[in-house]
Structures are given as C-alpha cells and as structure tokens.
C-alpha positions as CSV (number, residue, x, y, z in Angstrom):
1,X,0.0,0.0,0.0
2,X,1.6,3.4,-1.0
3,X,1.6,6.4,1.4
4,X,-1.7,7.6,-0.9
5,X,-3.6,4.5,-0.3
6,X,-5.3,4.4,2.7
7,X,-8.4,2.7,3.9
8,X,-10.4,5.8,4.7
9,X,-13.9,6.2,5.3
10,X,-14.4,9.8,4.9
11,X,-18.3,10.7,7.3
12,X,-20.6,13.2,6.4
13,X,-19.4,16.0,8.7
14,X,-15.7,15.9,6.7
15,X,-17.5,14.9,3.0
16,X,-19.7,18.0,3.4
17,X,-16.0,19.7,3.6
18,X,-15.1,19.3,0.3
19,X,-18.7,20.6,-1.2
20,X,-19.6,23.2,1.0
21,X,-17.0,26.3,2.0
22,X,-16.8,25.4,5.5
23,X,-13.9,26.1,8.3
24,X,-11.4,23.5,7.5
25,X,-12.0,22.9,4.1
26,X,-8.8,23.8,2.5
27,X,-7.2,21.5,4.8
28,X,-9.6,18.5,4.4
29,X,-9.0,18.6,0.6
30,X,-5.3,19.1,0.5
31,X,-5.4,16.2,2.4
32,X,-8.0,14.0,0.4
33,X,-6.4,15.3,-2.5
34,X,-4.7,12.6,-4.7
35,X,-5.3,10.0,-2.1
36,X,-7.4,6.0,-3.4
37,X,-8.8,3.6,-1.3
38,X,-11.5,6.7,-0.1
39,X,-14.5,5.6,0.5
40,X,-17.8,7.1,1.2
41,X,-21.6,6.0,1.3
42,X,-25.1,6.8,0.2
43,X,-26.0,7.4,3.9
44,X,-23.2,10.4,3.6
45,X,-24.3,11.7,0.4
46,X,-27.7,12.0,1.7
47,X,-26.4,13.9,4.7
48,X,-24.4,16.3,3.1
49,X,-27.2,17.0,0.5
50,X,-29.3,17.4,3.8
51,X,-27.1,20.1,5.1
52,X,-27.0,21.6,1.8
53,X,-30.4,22.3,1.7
54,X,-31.3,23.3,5.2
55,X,-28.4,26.3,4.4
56,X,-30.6,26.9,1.3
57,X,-33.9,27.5,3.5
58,X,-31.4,29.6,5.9
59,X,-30.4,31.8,3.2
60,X,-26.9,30.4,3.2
61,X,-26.6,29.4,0.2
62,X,-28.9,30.1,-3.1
63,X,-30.8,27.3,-5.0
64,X,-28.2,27.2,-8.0
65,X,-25.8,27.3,-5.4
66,X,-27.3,24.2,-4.0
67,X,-27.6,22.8,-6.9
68,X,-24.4,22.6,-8.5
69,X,-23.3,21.4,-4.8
70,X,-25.3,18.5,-5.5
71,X,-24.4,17.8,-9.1
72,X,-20.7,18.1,-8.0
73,X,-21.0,15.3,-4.8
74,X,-23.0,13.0,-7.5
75,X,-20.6,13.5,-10.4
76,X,-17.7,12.6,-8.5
77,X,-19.8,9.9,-6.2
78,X,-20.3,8.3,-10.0
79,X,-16.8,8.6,-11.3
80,X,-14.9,6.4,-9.2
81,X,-13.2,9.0,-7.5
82,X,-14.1,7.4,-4.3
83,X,-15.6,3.6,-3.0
84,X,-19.6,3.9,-2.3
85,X,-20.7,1.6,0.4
86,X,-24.6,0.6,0.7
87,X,-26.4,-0.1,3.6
88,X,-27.8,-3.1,3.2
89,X,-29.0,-5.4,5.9
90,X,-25.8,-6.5,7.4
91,X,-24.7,-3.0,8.0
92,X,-27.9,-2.2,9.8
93,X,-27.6,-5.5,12.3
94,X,-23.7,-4.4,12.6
95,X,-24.7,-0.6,13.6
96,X,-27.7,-2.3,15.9
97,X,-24.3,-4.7,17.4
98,X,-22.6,-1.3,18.2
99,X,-25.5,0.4,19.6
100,X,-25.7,-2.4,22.0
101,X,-21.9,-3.0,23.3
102,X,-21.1,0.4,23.0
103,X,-21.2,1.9,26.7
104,X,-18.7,4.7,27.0
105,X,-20.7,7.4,25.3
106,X,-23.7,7.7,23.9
107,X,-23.8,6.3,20.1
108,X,-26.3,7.8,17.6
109,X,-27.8,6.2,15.4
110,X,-26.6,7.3,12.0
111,X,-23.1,7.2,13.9
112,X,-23.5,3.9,14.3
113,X,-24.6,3.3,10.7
114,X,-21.5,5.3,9.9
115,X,-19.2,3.2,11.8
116,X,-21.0,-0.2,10.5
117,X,-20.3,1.4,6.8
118,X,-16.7,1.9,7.4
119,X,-16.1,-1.5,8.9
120,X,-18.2,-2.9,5.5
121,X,-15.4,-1.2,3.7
122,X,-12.6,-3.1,5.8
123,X,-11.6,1.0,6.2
124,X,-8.9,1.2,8.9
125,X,-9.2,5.0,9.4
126,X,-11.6,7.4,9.5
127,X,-11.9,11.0,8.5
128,X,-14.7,12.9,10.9
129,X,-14.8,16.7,12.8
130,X,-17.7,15.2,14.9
131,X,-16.6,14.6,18.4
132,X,-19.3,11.9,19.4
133,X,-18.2,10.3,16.1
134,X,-14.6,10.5,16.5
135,X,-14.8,8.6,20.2
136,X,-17.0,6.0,19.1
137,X,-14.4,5.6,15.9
138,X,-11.4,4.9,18.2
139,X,-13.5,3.1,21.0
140,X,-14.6,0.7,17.9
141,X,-10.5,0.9,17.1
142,X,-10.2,2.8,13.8
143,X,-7.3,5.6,13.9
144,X,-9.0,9.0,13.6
145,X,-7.4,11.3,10.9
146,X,-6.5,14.6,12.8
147,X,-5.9,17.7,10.8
C-alpha cells in the first residue's frame, strides 16, 4: 500500500467539507487530494445533501448554489473518485451490534450506521470533525485522521 492508499472512510461532517466552504475545508482537501482507497456512502451523500439544503432554506446558500453542490457530490460519487458503500441489511444489524456493546458514550444512530459502513469497507481509518463520532471511531479501534 503506498503512502496515498489508505483505507479511509471519509463521514458526512468531513465529505460535506469538500462541497460546501466550511472552516477547515482547505485542509480537508489538500489532504484528500490525490489519495485511493477513499470511500464514502449513500447514507453520507444523503447527509451532506441534507445540510446543503437546510443552508438553502437559511439563506446560506442560493438554489443554484445548491444545486451545483449536489451535481458536484453525485458526479464525483459516479466517477470512481471514491468507494460507495450501501447499507444493506448486514450493515444495519452491525450498527444495531454497536448500539448495543457500546457503553462509554452515547452512540447515535446514523453514527453507528456510519461506523457499521466503514467496517463494510474493511476501512482502517476514518476521517470525521464530529466529536461523538470521532470517540465511538477509536473506541470501535479505527485511527481517527487529525488535521
């Protein structure tokens, strides 16, 4: 595995990075940037799409703003530039394992789906700026990118 090839499950909070001008952006893609093995999933795209339209009803950002946002995430969602993992039934029962075991701090649901997505993937590390997600991530032992 070359130093560009990591198995990286890149969440919602850091995907939405990329997309949407956000503090840290800049860093999160001159990280990303030329780097295979990154993978991401419906559940995120959904999520960041989310985001991008609640900031569209806020006045944030304007509806071809928005758009172009989400023909962007789908284009490059579609071209290979990244692995797409599915839920499918054996993530959810792996998410509902987590839920169960996990004790420390209080897992949410679509973290857990998160987590279950990146362990689909075989990822290794993961690439987040939420704190709940980022302790559940090392409790479940996956190295959290910092940057």
């Amino acid at each position: 595995m070359s130093a560009t090839e990591i198995p990286l499950y890149v969440d919602s909070s850091a995907l939405a990075k990329l997309y949407v001008p956000e503090g840290d952006s800049d860093e999160v893609d001159a990280y990303l940037r030329g780097k295979v093995g990154l993978m991401i999933s419906e559940l995120a795209i959904t999520e960041v799409l989310s985001a991008t339209a609640r900031r569209k009803r806020e006045g944030e950002l304007s509806a071809d703003a928005a758009n172009r946002i989400r023909i962007a995430l789908l284009s490059d969602a579609d071209s290979g530039a990244f692995i797409r993992l599915h839920l499918d039934p054996a993530v959810h029962r792996e998410a509902e394992r987590l839920l169960l075991i996990t004790t420390a701090i209080s897992l949410r649901t679509l973290d857990a789906l998160h987590l279950a997505l990146a362990f689909s993937g075989a990822a290794t590390h993961v690439l987040t700026f939420d704190r709940r997600m980022r302790e559940a991530a090392q409790q479940s032992g996956l190295n959290v990118i910092n940057l």
